[in-house]
C-alpha positions in Angstrom: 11.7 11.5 -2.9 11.0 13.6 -0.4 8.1 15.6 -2.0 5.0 14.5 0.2 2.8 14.1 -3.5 5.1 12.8 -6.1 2.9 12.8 -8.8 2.2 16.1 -8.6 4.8 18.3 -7.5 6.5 21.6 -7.6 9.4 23.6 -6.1 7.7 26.3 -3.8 6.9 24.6 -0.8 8.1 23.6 2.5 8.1 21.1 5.2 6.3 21.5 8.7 7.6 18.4 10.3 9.5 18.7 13.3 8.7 20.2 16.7 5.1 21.3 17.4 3.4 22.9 20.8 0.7 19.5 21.9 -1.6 18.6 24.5 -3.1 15.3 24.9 -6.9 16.0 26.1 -8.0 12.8 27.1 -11.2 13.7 28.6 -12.3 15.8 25.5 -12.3 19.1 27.6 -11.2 21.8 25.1 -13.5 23.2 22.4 -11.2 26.0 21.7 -7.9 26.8 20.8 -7.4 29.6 22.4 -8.3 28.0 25.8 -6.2 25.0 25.6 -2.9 25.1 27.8 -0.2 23.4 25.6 2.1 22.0 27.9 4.4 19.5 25.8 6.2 19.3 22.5 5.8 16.7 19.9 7.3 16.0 16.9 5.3 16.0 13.8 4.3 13.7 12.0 5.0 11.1 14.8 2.2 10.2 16.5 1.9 10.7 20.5 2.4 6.9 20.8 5.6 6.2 18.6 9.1 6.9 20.5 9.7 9.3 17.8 7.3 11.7 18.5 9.0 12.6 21.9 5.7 11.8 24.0 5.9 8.5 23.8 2.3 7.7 25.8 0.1 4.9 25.0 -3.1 5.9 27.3 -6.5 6.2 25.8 -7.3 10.0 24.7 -10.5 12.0 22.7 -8.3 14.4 21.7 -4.5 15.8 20.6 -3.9 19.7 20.4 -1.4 21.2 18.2 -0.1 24.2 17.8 2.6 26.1 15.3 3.5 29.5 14.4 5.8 29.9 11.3 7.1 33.5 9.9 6.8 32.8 5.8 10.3 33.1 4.1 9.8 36.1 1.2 9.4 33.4 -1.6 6.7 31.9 -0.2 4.0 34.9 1.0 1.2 35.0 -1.3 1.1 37.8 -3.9 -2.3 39.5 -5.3 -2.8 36.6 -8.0 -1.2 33.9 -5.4 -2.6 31.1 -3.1 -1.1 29.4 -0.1 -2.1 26.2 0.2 -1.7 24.3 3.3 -1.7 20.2 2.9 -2.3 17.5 5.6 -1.4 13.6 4.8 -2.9 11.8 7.3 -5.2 13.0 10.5 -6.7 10.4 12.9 -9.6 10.7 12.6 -11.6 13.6 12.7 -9.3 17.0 12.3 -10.7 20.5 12.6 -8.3 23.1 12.1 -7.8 27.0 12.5 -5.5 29.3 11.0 -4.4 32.5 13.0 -6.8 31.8 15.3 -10.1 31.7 12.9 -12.0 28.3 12.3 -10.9 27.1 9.0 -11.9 23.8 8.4 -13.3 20.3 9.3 -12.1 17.0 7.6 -13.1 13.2 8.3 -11.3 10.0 7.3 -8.0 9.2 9.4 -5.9 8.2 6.4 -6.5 10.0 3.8 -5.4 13.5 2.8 -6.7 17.1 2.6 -6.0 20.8 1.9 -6.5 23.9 3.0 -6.7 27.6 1.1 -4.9 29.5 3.8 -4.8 32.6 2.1 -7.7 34.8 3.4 -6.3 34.0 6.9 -2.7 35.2 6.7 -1.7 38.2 8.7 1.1 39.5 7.0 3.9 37.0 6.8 3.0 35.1 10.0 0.9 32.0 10.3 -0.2 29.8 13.1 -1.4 26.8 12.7 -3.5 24.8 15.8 -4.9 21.6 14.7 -7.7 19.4 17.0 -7.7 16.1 16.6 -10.0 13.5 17.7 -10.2 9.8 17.9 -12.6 7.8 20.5 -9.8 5.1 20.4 -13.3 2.7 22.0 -15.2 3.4 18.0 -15.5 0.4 16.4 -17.1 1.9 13.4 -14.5 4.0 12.0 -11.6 3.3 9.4 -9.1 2.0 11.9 -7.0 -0.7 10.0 -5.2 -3.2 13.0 -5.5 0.0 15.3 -5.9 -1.7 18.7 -8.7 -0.6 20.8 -6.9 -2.0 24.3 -5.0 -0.6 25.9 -2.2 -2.6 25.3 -1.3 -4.7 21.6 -2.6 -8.1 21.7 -2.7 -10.9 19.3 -2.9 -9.3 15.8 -3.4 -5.8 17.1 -0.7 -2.9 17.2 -0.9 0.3 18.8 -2.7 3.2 18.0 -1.5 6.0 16.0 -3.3 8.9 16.8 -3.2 12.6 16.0 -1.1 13.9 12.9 0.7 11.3 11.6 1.1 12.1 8.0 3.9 15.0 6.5 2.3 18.5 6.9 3.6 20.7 4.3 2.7 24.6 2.4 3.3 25.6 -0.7 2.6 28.6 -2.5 0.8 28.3 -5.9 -0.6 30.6 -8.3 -4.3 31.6 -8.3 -5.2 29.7 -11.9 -3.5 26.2 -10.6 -3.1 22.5 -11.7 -5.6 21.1 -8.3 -5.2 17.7 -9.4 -4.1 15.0 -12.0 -5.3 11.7 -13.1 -3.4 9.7 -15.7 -4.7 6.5 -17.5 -2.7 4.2 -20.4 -4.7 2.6 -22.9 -2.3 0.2 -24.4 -4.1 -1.6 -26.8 -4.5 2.0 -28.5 -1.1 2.9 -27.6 -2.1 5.8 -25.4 -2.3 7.7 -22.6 -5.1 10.1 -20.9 -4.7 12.9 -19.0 -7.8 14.3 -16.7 -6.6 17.5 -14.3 -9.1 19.6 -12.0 -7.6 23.8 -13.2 -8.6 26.0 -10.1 -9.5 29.4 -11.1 -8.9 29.2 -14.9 -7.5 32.1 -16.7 -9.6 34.2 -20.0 -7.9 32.8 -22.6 -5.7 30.0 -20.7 -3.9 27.1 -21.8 -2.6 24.0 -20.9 0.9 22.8 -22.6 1.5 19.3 -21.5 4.9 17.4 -22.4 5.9 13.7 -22.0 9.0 12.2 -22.1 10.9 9.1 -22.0 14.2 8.7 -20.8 14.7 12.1 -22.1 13.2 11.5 -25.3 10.4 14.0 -26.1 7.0 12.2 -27.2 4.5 14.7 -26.7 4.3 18.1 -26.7 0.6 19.3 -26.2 -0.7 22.4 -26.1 -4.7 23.5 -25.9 -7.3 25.9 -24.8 -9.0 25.5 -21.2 -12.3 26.1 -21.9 -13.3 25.0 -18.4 -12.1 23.6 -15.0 -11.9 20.3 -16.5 -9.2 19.4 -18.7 -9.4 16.1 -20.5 -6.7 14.5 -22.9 -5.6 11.7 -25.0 -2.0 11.6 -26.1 -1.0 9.1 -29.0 2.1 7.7 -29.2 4.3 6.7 -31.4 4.2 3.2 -31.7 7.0 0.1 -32.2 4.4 -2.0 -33.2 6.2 -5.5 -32.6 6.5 -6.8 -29.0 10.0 -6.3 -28.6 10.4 -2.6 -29.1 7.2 -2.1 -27.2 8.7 -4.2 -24.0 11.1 -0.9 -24.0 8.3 1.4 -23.2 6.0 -0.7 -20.7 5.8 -1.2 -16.8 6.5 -3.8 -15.2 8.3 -5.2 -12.0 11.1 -6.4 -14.0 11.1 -3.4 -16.5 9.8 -0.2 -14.1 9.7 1.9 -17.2 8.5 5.3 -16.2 7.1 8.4 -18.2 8.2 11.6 -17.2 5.5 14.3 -17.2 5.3 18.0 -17.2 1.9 20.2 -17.6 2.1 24.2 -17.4 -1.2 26.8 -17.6 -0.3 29.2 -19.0 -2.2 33.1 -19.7 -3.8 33.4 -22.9 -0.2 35.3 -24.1 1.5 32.5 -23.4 3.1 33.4 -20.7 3.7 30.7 -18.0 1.3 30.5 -14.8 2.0 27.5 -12.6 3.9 24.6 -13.8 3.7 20.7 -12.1 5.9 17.7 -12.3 4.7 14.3 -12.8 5.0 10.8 -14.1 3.0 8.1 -15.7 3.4 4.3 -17.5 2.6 2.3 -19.9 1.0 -0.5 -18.4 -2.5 -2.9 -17.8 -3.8 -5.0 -16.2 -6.8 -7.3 -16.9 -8.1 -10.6 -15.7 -8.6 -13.3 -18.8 -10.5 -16.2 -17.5 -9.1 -17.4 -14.5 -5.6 -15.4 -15.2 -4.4 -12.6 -13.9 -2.8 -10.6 -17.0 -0.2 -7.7 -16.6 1.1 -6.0 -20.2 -1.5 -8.9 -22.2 0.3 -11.8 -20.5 -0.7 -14.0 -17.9 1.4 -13.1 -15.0 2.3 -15.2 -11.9 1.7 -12.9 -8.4 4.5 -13.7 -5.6 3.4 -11.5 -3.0 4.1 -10.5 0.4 1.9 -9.4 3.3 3.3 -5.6 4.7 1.7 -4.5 7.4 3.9 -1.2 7.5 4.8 -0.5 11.0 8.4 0.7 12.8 9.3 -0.1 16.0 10.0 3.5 17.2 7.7 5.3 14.5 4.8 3.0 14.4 3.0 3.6 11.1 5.3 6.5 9.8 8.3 5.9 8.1 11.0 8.3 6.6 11.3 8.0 2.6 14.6 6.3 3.0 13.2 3.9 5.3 9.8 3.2 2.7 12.9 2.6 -0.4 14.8 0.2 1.8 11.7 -1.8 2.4 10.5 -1.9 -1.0 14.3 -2.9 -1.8 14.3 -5.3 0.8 10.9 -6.9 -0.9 12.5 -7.5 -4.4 15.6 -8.9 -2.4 13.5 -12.0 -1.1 12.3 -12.7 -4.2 8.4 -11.3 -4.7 7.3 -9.1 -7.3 4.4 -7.7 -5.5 3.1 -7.0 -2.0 -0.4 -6.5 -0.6 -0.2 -3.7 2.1 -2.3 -4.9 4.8 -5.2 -2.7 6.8 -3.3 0.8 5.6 -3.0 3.3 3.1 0.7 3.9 2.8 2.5 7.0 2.5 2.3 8.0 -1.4 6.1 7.9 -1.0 6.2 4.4 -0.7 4.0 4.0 -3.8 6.8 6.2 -5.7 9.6 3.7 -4.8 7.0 0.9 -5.8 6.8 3.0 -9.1 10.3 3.4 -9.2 11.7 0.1 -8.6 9.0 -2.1 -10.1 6.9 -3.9 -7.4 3.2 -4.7 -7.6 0.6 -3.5 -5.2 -2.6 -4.6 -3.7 -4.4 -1.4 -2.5 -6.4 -1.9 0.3 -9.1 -0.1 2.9 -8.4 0.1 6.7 -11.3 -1.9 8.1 -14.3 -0.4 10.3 -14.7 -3.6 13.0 -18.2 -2.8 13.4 -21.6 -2.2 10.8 -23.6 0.6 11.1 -24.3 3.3 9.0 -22.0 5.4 10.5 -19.7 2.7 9.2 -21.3 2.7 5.6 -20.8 6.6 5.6 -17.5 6.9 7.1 -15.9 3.9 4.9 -17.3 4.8 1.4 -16.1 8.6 1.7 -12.9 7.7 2.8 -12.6 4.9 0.3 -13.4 7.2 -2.4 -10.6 10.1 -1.7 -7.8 7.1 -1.2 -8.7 5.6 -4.5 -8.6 8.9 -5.7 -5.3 9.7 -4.2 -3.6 6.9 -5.7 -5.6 5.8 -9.1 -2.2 7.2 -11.3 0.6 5.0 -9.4 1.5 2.4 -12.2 2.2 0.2 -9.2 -1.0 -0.6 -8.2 -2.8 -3.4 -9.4 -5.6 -4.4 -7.5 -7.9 -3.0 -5.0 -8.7 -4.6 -1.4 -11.3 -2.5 -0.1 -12.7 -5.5 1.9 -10.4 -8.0 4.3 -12.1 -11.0 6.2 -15.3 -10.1 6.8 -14.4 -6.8 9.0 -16.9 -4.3 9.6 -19.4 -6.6 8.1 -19.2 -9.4 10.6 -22.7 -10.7 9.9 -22.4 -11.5 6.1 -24.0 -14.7 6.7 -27.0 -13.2 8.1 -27.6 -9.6 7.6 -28.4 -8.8 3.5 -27.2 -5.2 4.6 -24.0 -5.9 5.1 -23.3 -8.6 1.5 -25.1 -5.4 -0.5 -22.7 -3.3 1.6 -19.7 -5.6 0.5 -21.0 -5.4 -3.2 -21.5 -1.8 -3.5 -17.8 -1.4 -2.2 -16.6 -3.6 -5.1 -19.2 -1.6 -7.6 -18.1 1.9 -6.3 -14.3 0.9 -6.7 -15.2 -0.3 -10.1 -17.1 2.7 -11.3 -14.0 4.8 -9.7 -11.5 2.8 -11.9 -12.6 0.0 -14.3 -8.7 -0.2 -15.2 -7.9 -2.7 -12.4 -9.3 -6.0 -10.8 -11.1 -5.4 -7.4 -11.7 -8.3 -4.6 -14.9 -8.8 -2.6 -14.2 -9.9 0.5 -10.3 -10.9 1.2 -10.1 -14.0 2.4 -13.1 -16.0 2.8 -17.5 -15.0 2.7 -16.6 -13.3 -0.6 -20.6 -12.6 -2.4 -18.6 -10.9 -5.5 -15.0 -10.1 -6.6 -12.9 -10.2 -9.8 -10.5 -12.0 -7.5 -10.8 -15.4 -5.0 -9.0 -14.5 -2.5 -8.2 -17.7 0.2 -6.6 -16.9 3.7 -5.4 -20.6 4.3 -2.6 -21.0 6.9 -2.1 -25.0 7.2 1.1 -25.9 8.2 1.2 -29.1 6.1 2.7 -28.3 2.6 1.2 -31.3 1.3 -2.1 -30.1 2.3 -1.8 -27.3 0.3 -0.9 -29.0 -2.4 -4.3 -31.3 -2.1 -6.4 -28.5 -1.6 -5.5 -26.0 -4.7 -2.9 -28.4 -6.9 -5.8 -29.4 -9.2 -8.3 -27.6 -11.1 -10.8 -30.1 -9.6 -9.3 -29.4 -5.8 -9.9 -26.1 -6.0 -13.5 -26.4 -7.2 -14.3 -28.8 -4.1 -12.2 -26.6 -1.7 -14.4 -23.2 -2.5 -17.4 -25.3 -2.0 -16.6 -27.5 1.0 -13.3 -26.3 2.8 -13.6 -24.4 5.2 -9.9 -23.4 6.3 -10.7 -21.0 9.1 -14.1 -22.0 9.8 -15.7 -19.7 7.6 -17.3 -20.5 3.8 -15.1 -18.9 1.0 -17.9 -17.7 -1.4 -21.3 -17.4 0.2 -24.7 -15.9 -2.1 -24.8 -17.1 -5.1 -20.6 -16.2 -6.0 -19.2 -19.5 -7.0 -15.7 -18.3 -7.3 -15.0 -20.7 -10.2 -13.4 -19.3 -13.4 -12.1 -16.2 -11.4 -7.7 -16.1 -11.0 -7.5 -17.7 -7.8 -4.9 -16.4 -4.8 -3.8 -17.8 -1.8 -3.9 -14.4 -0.7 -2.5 -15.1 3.2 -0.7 -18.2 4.2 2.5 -19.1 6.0 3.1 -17.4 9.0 6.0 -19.0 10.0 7.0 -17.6 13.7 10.9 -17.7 15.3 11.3 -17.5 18.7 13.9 -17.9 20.7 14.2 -19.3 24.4 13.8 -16.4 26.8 12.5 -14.0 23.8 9.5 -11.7 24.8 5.9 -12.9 24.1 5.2 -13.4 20.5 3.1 -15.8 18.3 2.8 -17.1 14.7 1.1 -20.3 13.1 3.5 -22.3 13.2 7.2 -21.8 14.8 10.7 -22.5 14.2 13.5 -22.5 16.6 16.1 -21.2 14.7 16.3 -19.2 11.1 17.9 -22.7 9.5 14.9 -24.1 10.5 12.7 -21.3 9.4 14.3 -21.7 6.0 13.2 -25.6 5.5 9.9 -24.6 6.6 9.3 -21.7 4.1 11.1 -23.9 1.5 8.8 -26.4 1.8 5.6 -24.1 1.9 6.6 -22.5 -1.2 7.6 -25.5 -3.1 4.2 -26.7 -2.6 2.5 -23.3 -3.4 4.3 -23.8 -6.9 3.0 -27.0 -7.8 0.1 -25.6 -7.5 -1.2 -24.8 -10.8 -4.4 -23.2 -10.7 -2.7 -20.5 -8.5 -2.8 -16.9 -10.2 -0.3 -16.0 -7.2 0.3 -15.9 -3.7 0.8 -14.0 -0.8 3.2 -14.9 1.9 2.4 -13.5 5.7 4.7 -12.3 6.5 7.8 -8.8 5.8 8.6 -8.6 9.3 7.6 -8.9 12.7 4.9 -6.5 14.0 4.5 -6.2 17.5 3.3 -9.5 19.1 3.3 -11.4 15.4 7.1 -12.9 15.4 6.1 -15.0 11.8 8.2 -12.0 9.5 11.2 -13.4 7.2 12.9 -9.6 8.9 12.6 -8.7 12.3 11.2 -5.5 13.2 14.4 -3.9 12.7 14.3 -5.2 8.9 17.1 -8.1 9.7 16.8 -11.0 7.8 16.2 -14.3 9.6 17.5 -16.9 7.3 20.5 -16.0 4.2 18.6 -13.6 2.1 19.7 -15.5 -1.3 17.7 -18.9 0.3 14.8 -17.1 0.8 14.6 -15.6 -2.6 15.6 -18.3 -4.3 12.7 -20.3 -2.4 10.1 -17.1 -3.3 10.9 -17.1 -6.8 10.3 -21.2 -7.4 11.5 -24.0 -9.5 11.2 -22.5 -12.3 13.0 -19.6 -12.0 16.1 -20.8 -13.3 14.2 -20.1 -16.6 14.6 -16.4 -16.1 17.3 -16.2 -13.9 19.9 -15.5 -16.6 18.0 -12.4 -17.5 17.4 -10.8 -14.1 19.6 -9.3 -11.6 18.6 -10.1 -7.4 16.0 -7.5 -7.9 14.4 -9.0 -10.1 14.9 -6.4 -13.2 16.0 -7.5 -16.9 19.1 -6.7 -17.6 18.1 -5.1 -20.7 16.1 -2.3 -18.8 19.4 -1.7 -16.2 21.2 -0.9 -19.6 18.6 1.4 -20.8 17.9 3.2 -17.1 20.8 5.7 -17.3 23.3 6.8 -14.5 20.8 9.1 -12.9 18.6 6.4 -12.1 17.7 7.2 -8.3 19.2 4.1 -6.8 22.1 2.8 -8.0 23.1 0.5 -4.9 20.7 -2.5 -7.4 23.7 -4.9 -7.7 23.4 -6.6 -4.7 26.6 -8.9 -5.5 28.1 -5.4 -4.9 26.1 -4.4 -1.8 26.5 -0.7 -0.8 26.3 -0.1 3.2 22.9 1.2 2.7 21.8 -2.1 2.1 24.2 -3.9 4.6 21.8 -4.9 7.1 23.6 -6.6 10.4 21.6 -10.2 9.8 23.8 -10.3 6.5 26.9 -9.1 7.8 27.1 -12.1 10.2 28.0 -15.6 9.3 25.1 -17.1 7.4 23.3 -19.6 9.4 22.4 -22.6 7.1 24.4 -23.1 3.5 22.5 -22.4 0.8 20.4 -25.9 -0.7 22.0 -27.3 -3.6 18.6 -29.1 -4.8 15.3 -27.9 -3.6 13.0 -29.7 -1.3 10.8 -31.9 -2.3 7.2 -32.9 -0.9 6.5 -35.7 1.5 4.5 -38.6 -0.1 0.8 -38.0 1.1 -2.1 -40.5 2.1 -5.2 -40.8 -0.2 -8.1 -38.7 1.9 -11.9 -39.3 2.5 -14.0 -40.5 -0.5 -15.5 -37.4 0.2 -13.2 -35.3 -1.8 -9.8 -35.2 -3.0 -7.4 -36.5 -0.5 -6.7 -33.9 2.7 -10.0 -32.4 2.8 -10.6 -33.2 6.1 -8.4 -30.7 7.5 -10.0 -27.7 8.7 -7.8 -26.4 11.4 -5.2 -24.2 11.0 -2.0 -25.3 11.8 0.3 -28.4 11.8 -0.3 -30.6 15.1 1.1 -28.7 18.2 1.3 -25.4 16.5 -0.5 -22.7 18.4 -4.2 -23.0 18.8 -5.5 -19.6 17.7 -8.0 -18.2 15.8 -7.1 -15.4 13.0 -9.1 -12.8 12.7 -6.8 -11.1 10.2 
């Protein structure tokens, strides 16, 4: 997928990417365009701190010029009843652009998306593009995820990524348009809903829409616009009985897709613009103190992704976002929570694609004001909107530790702050579970989400094995120092998550600097580590899921089951095998190593877009080096078990005493993320 919007695409358009005139303007100097001396070359959408962008400099800067000038190919200059439309991914963090040298237009938010009418500005065939873009890299009360504001990455923190860093693209659209789509299933009605924003609609128009599955026609919809807004509910035919309905529905292990296709067309009938899309079948709901996917309690084994390349930083090519969501289903999880950064909508497509669940979450401000109240909401709001129709997502995160709002304890602002976050996502979409306040001071959430990274498996198993545990832990534990549910929000009843945990570092003698909570010296020990972590994680019962920190390594964080290059530490097989449990035998007869039913494989058809899936068979594509060498450690013939425990204080159930993080000797640190 190389379309930068998959869910709503069309075959007019064209990439910008690649070399652009720059200048870094650290000082903030330049006001104009026209006054700026470019004197380098970067390559869009790499930012001017990645390798990949050819500049490669990590220094503190206001601003980044850019400049390009394009001659439009013939099919893609605007006729009389025609629009150009010019579309930025990503700009950190404040962009103000011009086209042929006029002032076009302003847009805030670093990680979120906008557009840009560029019609009225076109001279002829010719269009030149100069983008300003400014980020105090020293604001603390921005969106800026795990954006470091040093000048080199310490602890948790990674480098900046500055300037464009998102897929710049045009494409030429008609003047009556599809602006934008939302799609929502109802399954207990056996449904779906379509809501699109129609620029500029026609006398007369209408809107044909037409759904298909696996080439199977299901709906073919035609109506009269009789306004900008165009709302409709599709019934389907239904199976009725489970079993013919599992054909139908998303899921991880059944990615079941609809396809989509919805045309204006003049009040003649003859066709105006025409968009491509997709949708599923597919809910999610929380039932007591279950999480529920398709009407069934479903078990979360998740994965924290921070999303960063070694010579990209936060970008990523769409080959390199399918290999990683490949490489996810590989070790065994069925979701992942992607940590501190909205991902390329590319990667949500592959989530789509190849079934994998997704936590949704809000780069963090670090400070509170209402500059940071403004700046997150708005920015919230036009990511939730970007991605509210991936079938992947799940949940929503728009909250992580306590950041931005570092006072919950003591400053009511900042817990009605934390609360109308998890309203405003609500009222957005009430289709999917939102958490308060990942991690721990959590005043409100359909979610308890714990961040608990002791070392000691047993521990674990003490603090969240029992109903009763778990009730004692919210209440008294305080794993990093900090209460897990503060005003009034017992937590109790709600699916619980151990949402971060692990964090199991390997370093070898003479390796660079690096850090994790605990560390292993090799990847056979790394292995009996995260066996024994996830052994206990399973036993525990009141779980609704887990999430294990972390993919790969990032920077100064070495406690990734890849390396930053996406190499697997320990034999690949182990670690899944250890992700998916004890009691995955029970469905491992049905499943292939990706964790899909063999029943939807038959059903998916020879153009399914990856057909490397049977890993028995692995294609070079997916032949990373880690598995081409000699595996480390054999393969467990019987899982590990737990060590025998000690009864605890009388206080509580047995390990409550242990606040700190970490086994004895591990590395004294306090997370902040």
């Amino acid at each position: 997928m190389e379309y930068p919007r998959p869910q709503l695409r069309r075959a007019a358009w064209r990439s910008l990417d690649g070399p652009w005139q720059a200048m870094l303007d650290d000082a903030a100097v330049y006001v104009d365009p026209a006054e700026v001396p470019f004197d380098r070359t970067i390559v869009v959408p790499y930012p001017p701190e990645a390798r990949a962008s050819g500049v490669h400099d990590r220094g503190f800067r206001r601003r980044v010029w850019y400049k390009r000038q394009i001659s439009l190919d013939p099919g893609l200059v605007p006729g009389p009843e025609e629009r150009l439309m010019l579309h930025f991914g990503a700009v950190n963090h404040r962009a103000r652009v011009w086209i042929n040298g006029r002032f076009a237009v302003e847009h805030r938010g670093g990680h979120s998306p906008f557009s840009i009418d560029v019609t009225r500005h076109l001279d002829g065939s010719i269009l030149e593009i100069a983008v300003q873009a400014e980020d105090d890299p020293q604001d603390m009360h921005k969106a800026r995820g795990k954006m470091d504001w040093e000048a080199e990455p310490h602890k948790i923190w990674y480098p900046r990524t500055s300037g464009i860093w998102r897929t710049v693209w045009i494409e030429k659209v008609p003047r009556a348009h599809v602006a934008q789509l939302r799609w929502t299933a109802d399954v207990a009605r056996w449904q779906i809903r379509l809501d699109a924003d129609i620029a500029h609609v026609p006398e007369g128009g209408m809107a044909n829409v037409t759904l298909k599955l696996g080439g199977r026609l299901l709906v073919n919809d035609r109506c009269l616009l009789t306004g900008p807004r165009l709302s409709r509910i599709f019934q389907l035919p239904d199976p009725g009985i489970d079993d013919a309905r599992g054909l139908w529905m998303w899921s991880p292990e059944s990615p079941q897709l609809i396809d989509a296709e919805v045309e204006i067309r003049a009040a003649d009938g003859t066709p105006i613009d025409s968009v491509q899309s997709y949708t599923a079948l597919r809910t999610v709901s929380v039932e007591g103190d279950r999480f529920v996917l398709n009407s069934r309690p479903y078990f979360l084994r998740m994965v924290l992704d921070q999303g960063y390349w070694p010579d990209s930083l936060m970008v990523a090519s769409s080959d390199q976002l399918r290999h990683d969501v490949l490489l996810i289903k590989r070790l065994g999880f069925n979701g992942v929570r992607k940590h501190q950064k909205s991902e390329d909508p590319r990667w949500l497509y592959w989530c789509d694609v190849l079934g994998l669940c997704v936590w949704g979450e809000m780069p963090s401000a670090y400070g509170f004001s209402s500059a940071t109240i403004h700046g997150v909401m708005e920015e919230w709001k036009e990511l939730v909107e970007r991605d509210v129709s991936h079938p992947c997502i799940v949940a929503w995160v728009p909250t992580n530790e306590s950041w931005g709002v570092p006072e919950l304890m003591n400053d009511r602002r900042q817990v009605d702050f934390v609360r109308a976050l998890y309203h405003m996502t609500r009222a957005l979409d009430g289709t999917r579970p939102v958490v308060g306040n990942d991690g721990w001071e959590m005043p409100c959430g359909d979610l308890v989400c714990v961040h608990d990274y002791e070392q000691d498996p047993a521990v674990l198993l003490e603090r969240y094995g029992s109903r009763d545990a778990v009730a004692y832990t919210l209440e008294h534990v305080q794993p990093d120092r900090r209460r897990l549910v503060i005003d009034g929000f017992t937590g109790l009843g709600r699916p619980l998550f151990l949402s971060e945990f692990g964090g199991i570092a390997m370093l070898k003698p003479g390796e660079e600097a690096g850090w994790g909570y605990s560390v292993a010296r090799d990847g056979k020990e790394l292995l009996a580590r995260y066996q024994l972590l996830m052994t206990a994680v399973h036993a525990c019962r009141p779980l609704s899921g887990f999430c294990y920190t972390q993919l790969t390594d990032t920077f100064l964080e070495k406690n990734g089951l890849l390396t930053e290059d996406r190499v697997p530490k320990a034999p690949i097989e182990a670690l899944a095998q250890a992700t998916r449990g004890p009691q995955a035998h029970l469905q491992d007869w049905v499943l292939d190593p990706l964790g899909h039913s063999q029943r939807w494989r038959a059903r998916r058809g020879p153009d399914f877009p990856v057909e490397w899936t049977r890993v028995g068979e692995t294609a070079e594509v997916l032949a990373y080096p880690g598995e081409r060498q000699p595996p480390q450690v054999a393969e467990p013939d019987v899982p590990p078990t737990l060590p025998p425990t000690e009864p605890g204080p009388a206080a509580g159930p047995p390990g409550f005493d242990r606040r700190g993080r970490g086994a004895p000797g591990a590395r004294a640190r306090r997370k902040v993320a």
